[in-house]
LUMKE-328240 format. One record per residue (C-alpha): x, y, z; residue in one letter; residue number from 1. Coordinates in steps of 0.1 Angstrom, whole numbers, plus 5000, padded with zeros to 4 digits. Example, Ala and Ser with C-alpha at 12.3 -4.5 7.8 and 13.67 -1.06 7.14 Angstrom:
      x      y      z   residuo   num
   5123   4955   5078         a     1
   5137   4989   5071         s     2
end
This chain:
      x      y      z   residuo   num
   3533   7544   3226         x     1
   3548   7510   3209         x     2
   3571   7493   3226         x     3
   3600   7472   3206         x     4
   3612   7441   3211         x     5
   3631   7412   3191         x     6
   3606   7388   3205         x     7
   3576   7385   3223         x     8
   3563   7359   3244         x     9
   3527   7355   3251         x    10
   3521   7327   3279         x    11
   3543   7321   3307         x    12
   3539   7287   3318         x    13
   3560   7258   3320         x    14
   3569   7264   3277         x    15
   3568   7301   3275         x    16
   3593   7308   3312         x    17
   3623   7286   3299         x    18
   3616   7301   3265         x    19
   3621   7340   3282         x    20
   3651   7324   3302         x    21
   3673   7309   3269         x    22
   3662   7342   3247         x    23
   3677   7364   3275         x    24
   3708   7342   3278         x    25
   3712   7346   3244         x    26
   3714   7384   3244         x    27
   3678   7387   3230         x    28
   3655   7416   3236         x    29
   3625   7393   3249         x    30
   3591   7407   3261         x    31
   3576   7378   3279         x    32
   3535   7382   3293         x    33
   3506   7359   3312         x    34
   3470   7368   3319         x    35
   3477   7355   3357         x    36
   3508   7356   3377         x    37
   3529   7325   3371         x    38
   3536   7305   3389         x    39
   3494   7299   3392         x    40
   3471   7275   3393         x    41
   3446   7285   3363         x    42
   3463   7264   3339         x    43
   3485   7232   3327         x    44
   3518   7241   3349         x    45
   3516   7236   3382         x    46
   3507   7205   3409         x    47
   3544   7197   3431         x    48
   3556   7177   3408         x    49
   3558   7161   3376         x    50
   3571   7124   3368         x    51
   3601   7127   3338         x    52
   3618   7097   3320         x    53
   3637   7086   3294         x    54
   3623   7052   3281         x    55
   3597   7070   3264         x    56
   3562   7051   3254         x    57
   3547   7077   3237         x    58
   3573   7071   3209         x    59
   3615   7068   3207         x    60
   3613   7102   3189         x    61
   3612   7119   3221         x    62
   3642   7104   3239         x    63
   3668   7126   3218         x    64
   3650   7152   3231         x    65
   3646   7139   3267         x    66
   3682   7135   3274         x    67
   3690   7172   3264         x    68
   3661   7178   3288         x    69
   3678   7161   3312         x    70
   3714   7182   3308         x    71
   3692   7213   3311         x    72
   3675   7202   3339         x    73
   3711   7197   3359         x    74
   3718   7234   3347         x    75
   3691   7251   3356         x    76
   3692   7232   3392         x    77
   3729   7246   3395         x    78
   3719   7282   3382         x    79
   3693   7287   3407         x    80
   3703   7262   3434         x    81
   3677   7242   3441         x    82
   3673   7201   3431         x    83
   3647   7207   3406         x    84
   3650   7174   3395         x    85
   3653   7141   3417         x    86
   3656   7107   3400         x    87
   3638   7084   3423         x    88
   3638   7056   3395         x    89
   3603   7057   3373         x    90
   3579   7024   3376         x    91
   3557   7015   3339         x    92
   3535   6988   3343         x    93
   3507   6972   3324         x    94
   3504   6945   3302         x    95
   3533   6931   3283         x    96
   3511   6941   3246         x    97
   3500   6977   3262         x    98
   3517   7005   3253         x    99
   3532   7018   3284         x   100
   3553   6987   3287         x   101
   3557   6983   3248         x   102
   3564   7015   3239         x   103
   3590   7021   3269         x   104
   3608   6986   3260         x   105
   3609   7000   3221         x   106
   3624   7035   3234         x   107
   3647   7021   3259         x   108
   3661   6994   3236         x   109
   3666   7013   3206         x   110
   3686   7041   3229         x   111
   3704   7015   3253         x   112
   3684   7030   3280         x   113
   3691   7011   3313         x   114
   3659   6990   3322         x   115
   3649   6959   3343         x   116
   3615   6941   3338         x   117
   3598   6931   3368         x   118
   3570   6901   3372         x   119
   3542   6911   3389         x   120
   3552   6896   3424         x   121
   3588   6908   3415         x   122
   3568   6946   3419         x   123
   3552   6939   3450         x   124
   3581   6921   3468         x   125
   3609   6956   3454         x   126
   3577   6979   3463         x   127
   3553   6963   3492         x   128
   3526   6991   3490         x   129
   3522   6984   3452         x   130
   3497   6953   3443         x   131
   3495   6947   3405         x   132
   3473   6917   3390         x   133
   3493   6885   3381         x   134
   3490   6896   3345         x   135
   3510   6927   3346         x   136
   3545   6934   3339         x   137
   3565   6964   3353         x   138
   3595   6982   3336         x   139
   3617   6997   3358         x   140
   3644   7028   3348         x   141
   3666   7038   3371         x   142
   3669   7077   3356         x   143
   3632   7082   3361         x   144
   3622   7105   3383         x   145
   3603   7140   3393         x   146
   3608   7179   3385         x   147
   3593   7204   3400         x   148
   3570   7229   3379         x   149
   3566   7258   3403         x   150
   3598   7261   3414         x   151
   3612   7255   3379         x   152
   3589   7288   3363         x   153
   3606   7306   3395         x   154
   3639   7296   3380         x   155
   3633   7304   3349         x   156
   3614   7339   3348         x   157
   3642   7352   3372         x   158
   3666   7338   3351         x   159
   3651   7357   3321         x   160
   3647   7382   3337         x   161
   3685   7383   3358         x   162
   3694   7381   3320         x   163
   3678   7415   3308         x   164
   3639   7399   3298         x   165
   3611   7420   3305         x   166
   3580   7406   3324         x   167
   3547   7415   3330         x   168
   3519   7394   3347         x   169
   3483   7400   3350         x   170
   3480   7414   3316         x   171
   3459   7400   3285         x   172
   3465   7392   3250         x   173
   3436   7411   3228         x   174
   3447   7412   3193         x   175
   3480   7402   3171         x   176
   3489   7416   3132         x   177
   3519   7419   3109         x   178
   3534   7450   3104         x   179
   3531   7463   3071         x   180
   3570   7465   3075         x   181
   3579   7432   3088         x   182
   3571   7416   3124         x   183
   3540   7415   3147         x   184
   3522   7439   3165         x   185
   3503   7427   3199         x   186
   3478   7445   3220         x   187
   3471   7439   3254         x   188
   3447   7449   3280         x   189
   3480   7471   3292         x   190
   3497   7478   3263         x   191
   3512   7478   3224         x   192
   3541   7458   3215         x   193
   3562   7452   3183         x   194
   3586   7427   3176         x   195
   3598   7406   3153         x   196
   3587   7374   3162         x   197
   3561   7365   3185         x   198
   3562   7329   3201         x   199
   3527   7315   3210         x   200
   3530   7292   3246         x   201
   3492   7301   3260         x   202
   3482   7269   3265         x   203
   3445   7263   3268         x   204
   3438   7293   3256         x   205
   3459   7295   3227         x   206
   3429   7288   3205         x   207
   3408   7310   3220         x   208
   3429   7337   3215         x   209
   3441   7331   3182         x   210
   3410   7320   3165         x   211
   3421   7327   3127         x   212
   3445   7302   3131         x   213
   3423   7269   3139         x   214
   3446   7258   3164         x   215
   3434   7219   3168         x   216
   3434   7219   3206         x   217
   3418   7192   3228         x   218
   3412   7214   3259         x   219
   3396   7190   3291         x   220
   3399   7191   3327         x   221
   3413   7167   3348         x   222
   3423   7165   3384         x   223
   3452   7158   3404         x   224
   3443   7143   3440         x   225
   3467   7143   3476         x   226
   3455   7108   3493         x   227
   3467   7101   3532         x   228
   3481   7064   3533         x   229
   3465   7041   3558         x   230
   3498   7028   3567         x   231
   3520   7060   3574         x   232
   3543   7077   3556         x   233
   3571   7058   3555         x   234
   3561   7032   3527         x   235
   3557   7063   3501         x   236
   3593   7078   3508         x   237
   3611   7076   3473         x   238
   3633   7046   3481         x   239
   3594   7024   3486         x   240
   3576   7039   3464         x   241
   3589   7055   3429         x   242
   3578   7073   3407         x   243
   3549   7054   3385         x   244
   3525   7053   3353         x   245
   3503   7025   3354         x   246
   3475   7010   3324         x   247
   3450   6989   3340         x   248
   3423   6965   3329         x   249
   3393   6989   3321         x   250
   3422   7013   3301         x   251
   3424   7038   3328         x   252
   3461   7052   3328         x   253
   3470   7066   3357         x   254
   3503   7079   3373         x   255
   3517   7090   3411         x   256
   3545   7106   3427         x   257
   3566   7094   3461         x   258
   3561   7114   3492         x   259
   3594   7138   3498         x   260
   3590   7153   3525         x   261
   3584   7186   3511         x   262
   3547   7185   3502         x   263
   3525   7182   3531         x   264
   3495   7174   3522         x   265
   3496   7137   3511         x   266
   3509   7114   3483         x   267
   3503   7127   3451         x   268
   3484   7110   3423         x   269
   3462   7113   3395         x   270
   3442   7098   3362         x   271
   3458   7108   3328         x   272
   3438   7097   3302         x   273
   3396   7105   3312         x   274
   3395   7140   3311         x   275
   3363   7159   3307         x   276
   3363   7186   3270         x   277
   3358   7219   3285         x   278
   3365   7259   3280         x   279
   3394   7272   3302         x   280
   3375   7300   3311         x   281
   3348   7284   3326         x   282
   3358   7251   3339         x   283
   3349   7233   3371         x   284
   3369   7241   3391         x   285
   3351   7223   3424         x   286
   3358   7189   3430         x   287
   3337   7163   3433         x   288
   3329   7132   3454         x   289
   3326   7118   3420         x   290
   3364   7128   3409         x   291
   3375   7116   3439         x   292
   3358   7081   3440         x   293
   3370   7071   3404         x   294
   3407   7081   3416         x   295
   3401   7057   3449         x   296
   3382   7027   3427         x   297
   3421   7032   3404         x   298
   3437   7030   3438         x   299
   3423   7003   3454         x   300
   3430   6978   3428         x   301
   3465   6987   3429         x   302
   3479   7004   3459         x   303
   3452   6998   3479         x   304
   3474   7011   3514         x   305
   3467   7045   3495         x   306
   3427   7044   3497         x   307
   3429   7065   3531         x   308
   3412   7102   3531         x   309
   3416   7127   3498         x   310
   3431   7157   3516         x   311
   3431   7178   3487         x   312
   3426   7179   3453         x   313
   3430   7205   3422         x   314
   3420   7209   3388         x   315
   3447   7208   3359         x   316
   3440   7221   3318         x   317
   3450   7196   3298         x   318
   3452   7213   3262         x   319
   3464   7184   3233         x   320
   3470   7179   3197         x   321
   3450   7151   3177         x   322
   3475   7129   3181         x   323
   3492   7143   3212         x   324
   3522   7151   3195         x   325
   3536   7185   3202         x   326
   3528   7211   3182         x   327
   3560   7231   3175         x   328
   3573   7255   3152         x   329
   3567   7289   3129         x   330
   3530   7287   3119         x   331
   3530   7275   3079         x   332
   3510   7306   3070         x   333
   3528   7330   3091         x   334
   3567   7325   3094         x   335
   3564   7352   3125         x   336
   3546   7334   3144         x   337
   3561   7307   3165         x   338
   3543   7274   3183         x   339
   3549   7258   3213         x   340
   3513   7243   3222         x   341
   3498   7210   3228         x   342
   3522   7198   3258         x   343
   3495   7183   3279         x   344
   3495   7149   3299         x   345
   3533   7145   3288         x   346
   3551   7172   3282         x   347
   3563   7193   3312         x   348
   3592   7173   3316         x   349
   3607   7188   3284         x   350
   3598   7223   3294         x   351
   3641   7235   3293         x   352
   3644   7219   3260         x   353
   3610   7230   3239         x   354
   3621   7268   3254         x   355
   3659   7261   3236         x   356
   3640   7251   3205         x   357
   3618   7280   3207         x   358
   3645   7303   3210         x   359
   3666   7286   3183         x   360
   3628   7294   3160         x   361
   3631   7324   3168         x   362
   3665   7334   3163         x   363
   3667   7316   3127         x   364
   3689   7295   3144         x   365
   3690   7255   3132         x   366
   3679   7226   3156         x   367
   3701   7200   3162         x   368
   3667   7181   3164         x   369
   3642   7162   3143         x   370
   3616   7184   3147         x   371
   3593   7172   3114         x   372
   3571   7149   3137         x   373
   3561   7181   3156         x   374
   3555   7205   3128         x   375
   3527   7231   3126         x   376
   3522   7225   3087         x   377
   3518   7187   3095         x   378
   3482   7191   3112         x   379
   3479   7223   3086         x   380
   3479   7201   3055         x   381
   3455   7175   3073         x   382
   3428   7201   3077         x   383
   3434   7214   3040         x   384
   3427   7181   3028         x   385
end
């Protein structure tokens, strides 16, 4: 037997949970459905904590969207009770012509973003444990901070569901079609579903499971690493040692986390921008001495009191557009189909506001965004030409 819905979901990650949680809100009849049980490990969504911001490098079209992220953040926190986000203040440094410092200075000044720039001895003397070259500069923001993905999918699938949504976890996506009279069909390993729209946040394996629609996905792995200081603990508390992305000499962009008490197993950080192409379905998922060594060659050049034993590490999907844009919006070819895809390496923080968007998709309802930067047809036309 079919079962009807307004809208489906298929992917429950950091996207597809706070899309199930405004849809419900809303009064929708939302299906919502992951191949694992969320919050998991298998994918893009999960690691303690992720760093959010507001003076944006990767471009000032994002900050609009960051600071309703940030007001949904603060709700979400007071729905559930729990501090999903803390601003410990957010650290960029690199060279003056990189982009991390370039593009944050052109986000920050262009939205009267509070800021400070710091020399490089002005770094070390705020933040001891932190040792840049004379050549770097460092641009502080106040609002920076962390969020907290697993506890934030909690939040938001109980939400959703509190809210009427329907869930179901370890079940599989097979097949999708339209409906001779309007809407999509799914199949699942479980079940058969109708709705009216169905809203595509799978991550990784969105192009695996939707090859007709020649979704241009990067997928690689990369790895997130727990280090144990040499000199205790109490140099990586937030108020020593913020949140921070750095760019250093041979391009390496790396980023790490303060210790808060909460997560026991080290300081967290990890190398953005050298991941390794790969299938989700059968990536390493072991971790090598070889992982570990070039997050430890990062380290000592820069905080070198954090070169002390890896106690753990763990893989992460990264799954991105060309350009790393988001990918975001009704497919061009078929208005039924919604996108949320291509988040990797930057776009958890945004998770409360890309689910509001996907709702508003799927409701017909207008953004008060400008969402053309993002569009599906804008990578559609590329390949067409």
């Amino acid at each position: 037997m079919t079962k009807t819905y307004d809208v489906i979901v298929c992917g429950l990650g950091g996207m597809g949970s706070a899309t199930v949680s405004h849809l419900a809100e809303r009064g929708v009849k939302v299906f919502g459905f992951d191949r694992f049980n969320p919050p998991h490990t298998q994918g893009s969504s999960h690691g303690q904590s992720r760093i959010i911001r507001q003076a944006y490098f990767e471009g000032p079209g994002y900050v609009p969207l960051l600071f309703r992220a940030y007001e949904l953040w603060e709700k979400l926190s007071r729905d559930c009770g729990k501090a999903l986000l803390k601003e410990t203040g957010c650290l960029m440094v690199g060279t003056t012509a990189g982009r991390v410092i370039k593009g944050s200075r052109l986000s920050a000044e262009k939205y009267g973003i509070d800021h400070e720039f710091l020399t490089a001895s002005e770094i070390h003397q705020r933040f001891p444990v932190f040792s840049p070259s004379d050549n770097y500069t460092g641009l502080w923001e106040k609002k920076g901070g962390v969020v907290h993905p697993e506890e934030a999918i909690r939040a938001h699938l109980e939400n959703g569901v509190g809210h009427g949504a329907q869930i179901a976890t370890d079940e599989s996506f097979l097949q999708w079609k339209k409906n001779p009279s309007g809407g999509i069909e799914v199949v699942s390993d479980k079940g058969r579903y109708s709705a009216g729209k169905l809203i595509v946040t799978a991550g990784p394996w969105a192009a695996k499971l939707f090859p007709e629609l020649r979704l241009p996905l990067r997928i690689e792995r990369l790895v997130l690493h727990w280090f144990q200081p040499d000199c205790g603990i109490e140099s990586f508390l937030p108020e020593r040692f913020p949140a921070h992305i750095w760019k250093i000499e041979d391009g390496t962009e790396f980023y790490g986390v303060p210790y808060d008490g909460e997560v026991k197993n080290g300081v967290k950080v990890a190398i953005h921008n050298k991941g390794t192409p790969c299938d989700p379905d059968t990536i390493q998922r072991e971790v090598t001495q070889s992982d570990i060594e070039q997050m430890r060659d990062c380290l000592a050049r820069t905080i070198p009191a954090l070169t002390g034993p890896c106690l753990h590490s763990a893989t992460c999907l990264y799954s991105q557009s060309p350009q790393g844009d988001f990918i975001l919006g009704p497919h061009p070819e078929h208005s039924d189909l919604v996108l949320g895809l291509g988040f990797s390496g930057h776009g958890y923080k945004f998770c409360p506001v890309i689910g509001e968007i996907l709702a508003d998709f799927a409701t017909n309802e207008s953004s008060k965004f400008d969402l053309e930067s993002f569009s599906p047809s804008k990578w559609m036309s590329k390949k067409s030409e």
